[in-house]
C-alpha positions in Angstrom: 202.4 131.2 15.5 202.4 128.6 18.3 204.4 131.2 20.6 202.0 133.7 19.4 199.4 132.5 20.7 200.8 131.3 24.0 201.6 135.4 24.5 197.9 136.5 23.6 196.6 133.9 26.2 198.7 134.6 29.6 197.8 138.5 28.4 194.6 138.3 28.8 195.1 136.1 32.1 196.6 139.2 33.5 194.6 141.5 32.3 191.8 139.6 33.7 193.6 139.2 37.5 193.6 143.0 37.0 190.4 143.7 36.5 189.7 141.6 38.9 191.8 142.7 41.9 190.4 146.4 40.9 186.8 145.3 41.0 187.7 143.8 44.6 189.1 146.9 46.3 186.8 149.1 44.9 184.0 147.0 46.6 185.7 147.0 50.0 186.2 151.1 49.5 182.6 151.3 48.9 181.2 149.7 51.9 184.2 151.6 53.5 182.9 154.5 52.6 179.1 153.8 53.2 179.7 152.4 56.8 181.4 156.2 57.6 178.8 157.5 55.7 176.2 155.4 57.8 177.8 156.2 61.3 177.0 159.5 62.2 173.5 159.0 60.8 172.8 156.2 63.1 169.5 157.1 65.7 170.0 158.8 69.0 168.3 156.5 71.9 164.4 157.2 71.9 164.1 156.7 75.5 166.6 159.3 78.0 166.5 159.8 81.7 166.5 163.5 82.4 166.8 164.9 86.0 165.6 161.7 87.0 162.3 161.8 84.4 162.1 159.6 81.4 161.9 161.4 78.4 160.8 160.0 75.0 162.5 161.7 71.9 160.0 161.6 69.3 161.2 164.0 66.2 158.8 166.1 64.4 158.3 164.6 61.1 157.9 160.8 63.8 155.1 162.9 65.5 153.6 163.6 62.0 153.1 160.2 60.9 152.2 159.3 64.5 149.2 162.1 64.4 150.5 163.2 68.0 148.6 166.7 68.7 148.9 168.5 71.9 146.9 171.2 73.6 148.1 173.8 76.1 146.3 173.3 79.4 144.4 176.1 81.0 142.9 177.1 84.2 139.6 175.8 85.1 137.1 176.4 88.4 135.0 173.6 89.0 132.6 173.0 91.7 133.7 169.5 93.8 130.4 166.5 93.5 129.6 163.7 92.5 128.1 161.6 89.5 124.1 160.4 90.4 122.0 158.1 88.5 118.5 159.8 87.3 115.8 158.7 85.4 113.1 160.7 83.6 109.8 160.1 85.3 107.0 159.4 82.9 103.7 162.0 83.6 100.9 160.3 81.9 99.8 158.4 85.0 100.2 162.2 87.0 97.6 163.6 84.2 95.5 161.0 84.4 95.3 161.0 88.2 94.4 164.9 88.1 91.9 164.6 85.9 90.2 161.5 87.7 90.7 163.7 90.9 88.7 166.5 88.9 85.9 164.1 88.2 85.9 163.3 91.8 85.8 166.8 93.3 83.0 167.4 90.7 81.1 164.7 92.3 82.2 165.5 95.6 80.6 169.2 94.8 77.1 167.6 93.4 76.2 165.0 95.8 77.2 167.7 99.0 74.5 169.9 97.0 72.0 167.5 96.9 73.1 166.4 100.3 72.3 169.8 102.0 69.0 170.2 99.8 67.4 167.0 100.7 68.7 168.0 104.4 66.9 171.0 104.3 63.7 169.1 102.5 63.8 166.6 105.5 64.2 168.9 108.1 61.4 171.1 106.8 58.8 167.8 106.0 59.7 166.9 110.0 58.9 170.3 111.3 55.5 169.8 109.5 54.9 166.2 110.7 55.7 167.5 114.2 53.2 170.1 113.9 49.8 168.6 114.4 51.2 165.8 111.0 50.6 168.5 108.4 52.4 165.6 106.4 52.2 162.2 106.6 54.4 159.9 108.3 55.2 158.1 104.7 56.6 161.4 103.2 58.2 162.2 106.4 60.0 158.6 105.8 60.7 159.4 102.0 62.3 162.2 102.9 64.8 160.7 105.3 65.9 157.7 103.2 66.5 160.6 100.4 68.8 162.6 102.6 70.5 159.3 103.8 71.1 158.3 100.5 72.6 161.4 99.4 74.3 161.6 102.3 76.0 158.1 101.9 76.8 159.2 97.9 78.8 162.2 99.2 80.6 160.3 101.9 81.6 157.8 98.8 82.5 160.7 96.7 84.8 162.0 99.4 86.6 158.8 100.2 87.3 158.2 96.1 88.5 162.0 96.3 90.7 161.1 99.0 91.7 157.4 97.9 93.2 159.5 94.6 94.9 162.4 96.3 96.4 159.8 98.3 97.4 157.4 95.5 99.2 160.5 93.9 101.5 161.5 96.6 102.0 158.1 97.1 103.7 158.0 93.8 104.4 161.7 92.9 104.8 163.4 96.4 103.7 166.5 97.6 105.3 168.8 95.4 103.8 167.2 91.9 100.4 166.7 93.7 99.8 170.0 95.2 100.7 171.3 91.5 98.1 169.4 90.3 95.6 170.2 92.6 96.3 174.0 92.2 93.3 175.8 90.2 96.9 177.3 88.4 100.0 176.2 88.6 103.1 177.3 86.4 105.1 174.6 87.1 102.0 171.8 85.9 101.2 173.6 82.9 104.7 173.7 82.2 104.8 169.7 82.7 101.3 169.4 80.1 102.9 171.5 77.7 106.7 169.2 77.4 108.5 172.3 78.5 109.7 170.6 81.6 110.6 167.1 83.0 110.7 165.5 86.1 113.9 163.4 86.7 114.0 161.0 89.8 117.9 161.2 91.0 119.0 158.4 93.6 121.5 160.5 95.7 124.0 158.3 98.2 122.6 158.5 101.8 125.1 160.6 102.6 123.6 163.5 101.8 120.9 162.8 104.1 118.1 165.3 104.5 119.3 168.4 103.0 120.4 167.3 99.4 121.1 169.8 96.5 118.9 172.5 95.8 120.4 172.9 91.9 121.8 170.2 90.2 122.9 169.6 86.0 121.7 166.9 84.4 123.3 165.4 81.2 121.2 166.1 78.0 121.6 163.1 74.9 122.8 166.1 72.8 126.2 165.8 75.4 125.3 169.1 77.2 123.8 169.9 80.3 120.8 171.6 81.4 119.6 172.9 85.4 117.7 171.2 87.6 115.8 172.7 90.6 114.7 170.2 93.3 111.3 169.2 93.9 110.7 167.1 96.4 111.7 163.7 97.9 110.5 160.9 96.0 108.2 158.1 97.4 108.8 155.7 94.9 113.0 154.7 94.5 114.8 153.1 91.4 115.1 149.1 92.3 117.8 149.4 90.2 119.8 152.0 92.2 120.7 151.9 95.9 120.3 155.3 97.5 117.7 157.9 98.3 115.7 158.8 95.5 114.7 162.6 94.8 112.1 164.6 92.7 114.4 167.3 90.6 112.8 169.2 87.7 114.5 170.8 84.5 113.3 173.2 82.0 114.2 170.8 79.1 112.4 168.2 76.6 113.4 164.5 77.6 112.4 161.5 76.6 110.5 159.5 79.0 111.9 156.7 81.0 115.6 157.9 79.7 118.1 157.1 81.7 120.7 159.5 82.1 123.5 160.9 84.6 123.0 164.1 87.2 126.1 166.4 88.6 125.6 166.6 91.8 127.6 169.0 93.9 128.9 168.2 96.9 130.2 171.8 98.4 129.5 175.2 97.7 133.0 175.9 97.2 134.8 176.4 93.9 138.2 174.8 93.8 140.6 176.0 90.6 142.8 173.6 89.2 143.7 172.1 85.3 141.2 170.3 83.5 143.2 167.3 81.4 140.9 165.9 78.9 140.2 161.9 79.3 141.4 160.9 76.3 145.1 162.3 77.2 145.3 159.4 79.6 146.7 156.5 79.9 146.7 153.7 81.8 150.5 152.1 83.0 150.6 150.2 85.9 147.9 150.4 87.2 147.1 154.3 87.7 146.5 157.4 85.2 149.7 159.3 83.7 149.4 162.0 81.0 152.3 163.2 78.5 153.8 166.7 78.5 155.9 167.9 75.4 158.4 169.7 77.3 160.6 170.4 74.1 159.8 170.2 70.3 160.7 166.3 70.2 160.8 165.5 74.0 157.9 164.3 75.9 158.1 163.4 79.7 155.0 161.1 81.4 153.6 162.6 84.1 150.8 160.9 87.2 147.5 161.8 87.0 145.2 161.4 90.2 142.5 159.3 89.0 140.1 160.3 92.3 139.6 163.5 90.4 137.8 161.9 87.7 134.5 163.7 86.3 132.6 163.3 83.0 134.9 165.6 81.2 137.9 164.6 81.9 140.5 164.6 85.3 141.1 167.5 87.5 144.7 167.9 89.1 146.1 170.9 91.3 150.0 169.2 91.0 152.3 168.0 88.7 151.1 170.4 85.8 151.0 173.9 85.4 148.7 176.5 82.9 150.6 176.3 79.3 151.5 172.6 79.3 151.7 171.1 76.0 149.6 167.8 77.0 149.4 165.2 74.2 145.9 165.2 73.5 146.2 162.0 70.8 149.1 160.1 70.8 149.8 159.1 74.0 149.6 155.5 73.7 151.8 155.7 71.1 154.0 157.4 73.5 154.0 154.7 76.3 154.3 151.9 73.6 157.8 153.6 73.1 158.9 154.2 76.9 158.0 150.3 77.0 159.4 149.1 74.5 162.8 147.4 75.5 165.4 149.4 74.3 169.0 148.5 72.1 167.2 145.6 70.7 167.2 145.5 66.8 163.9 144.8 65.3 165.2 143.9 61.7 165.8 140.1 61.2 168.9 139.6 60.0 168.3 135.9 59.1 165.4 135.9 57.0 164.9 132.2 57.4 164.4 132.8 61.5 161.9 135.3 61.0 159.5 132.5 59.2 159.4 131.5 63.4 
């Protein structure tokens, strides 16, 4: 019985040694096997230098999650000019001078009728007194302070008249105030009725005296609408240093809205690509762009930032019609090109990553 029971006991010793030497190389084949597994499914570098171009590889389904979209590019004419501050000019006080300078030419018109009839009243009352005093001196006198008096009202009617016509190409300029004055004017009944404004655009001096005669002028709604030019304006923006000028557009605006004019500044159409401004990024202190110049490769590419207009950047070099530009995404992009490369991100000592 005794030896019996030493034999069951250094049995199951071995069997357990066994089991247990068993359990240990099947481990060590597993992660064997899952380290071969692992190795040729280990990442290609994201970042490659191509023909001397850095290229980030970015696979489809990465571009997925990272919402990067791209848009071929296409050609474009444009007109070269510039980006002017304009303001649109508030009328009322135009209205009300015109129809203060109506009351004024109506008085101008009575008192020079009354002028000329008591004129002719003292002419004829002296041509009686001369002629043997068919009247007396008294109505002779009566007759001249009349015609004085209405002489002195018209000469006071004509200086208001004047003081107003003045005071509105003072602040309005000759255009505007020869419209209001007109018995009919298109362009003033076009101004009464909202169907037109009148923007005041401060141009740099260099355009000097021949400025633009067409312009666009931004509209809230994001579009643009024509604008012919008026006339130099007397009055300039203090807020704005340049020359001001008188442009009108056949548009409804807001009053005293601020807002931005195109001004061109050549007659000559240049054709180039139009990249939009939200494919660029800033790196170092000028404007690149991204081109996907294979399904998972993108390459960064400059971007003049002197071309810059309201709808994006205009480049003759570098791109070509059909380019795949990243239109969202790009920051993403550069992130990646930046990013220091061969340097694991997982921490392998959980209790360093607390730092």
């Amino acid at each position: 019985m005794k030896y019996r029971l030493i034999f069951l006991i250094v049995l199951s010793l071995a069997l357990c040694a066994g089991a247990g030497w068993y359990i240990i190389n099947q481990a060590f084949d597993d992660s064997g096997a899952s380290a071969a597994k692992a190795a040729p499914s280990a990442p290609q570098a994201a970042v490659q230098t191509v023909n001397g171009e850095t290229v980030v590889v970015v696979s489809p389904e990465a571009q997925r999650a990272g919402h990067i979209e791209v848009a071929p590019l296409a050609a474009v004419t444009s007109q070269p000019g510039i980006s002017a501050d304009a303001t649109v000019i508030d009328l009322q006080p135009l209205f009300d001078l015109r129809n203060r300078l109506a009351s004024a030419r109506a008085d101008v018109d009575t008192f020079a009728a009354q002028a000329a009839s008591s004129r002719t009243q003292y002419e004829g009352s002296r041509t009686l007194f001369a002629d043997d005093r068919n009247v007396s001196q008294k109505t002779l006198q009566a007759a001249q302070a009349t015609m004085q008096g209405d002489a002195a009202k018209l000469q006071s009617a004509r200086v208001t008249l004047n003081g107003l016509d003045g005071t509105m190409r003072q602040q309005f300029g000759d255009a505007l105030a020869n419209a209001a004055t007109a018995p009919a004017s298109t362009l003033f009944q076009r101004l009464e009725a909202g169907q037109s404004v009148v923007l005041r655009v401060t141009l740099p001096s260099s355009f000097g005296k021949t400025p633009p005669e067409r312009i666009a002028v931004d509209t809230p709604s994001g579009g643009t609408v024509p604008a012919q030019r008026l006339s130099a304006s007397p009055l300039a923006d203090p807020a704005v240093q340049g020359t001001p000028w008188f442009y009108v557009a056949g548009t409804a605006l807001p009053a005293n809205m601020r807002t931005s004019a195109r001004v061109p500044t050549s007659n000559e159409a240049v054709a180039g690509l139009l990249i939009p401004g939200q494919a660029v990024v800033w790196y170092g202190g000028e404007t690149w762009a991204y081109v996907r110049t294979a399904h998972d490769r993108f390459t960064r590419r400059y971007v003049p930032a002197a071309n810059e207009s309201d709808h994006g950047f205009m480049v003759t070099t570098g791109f070509k019609a059909g380019d795949q530009i990243v239109t969202q995404g790009a920051q993403l992009l550069l992130s990646e090109e930046t990013r220091p490369q061969g340097i694991g991100t997982a921490c392998k000592d959980p209790p360093e990553c607390d730092d």
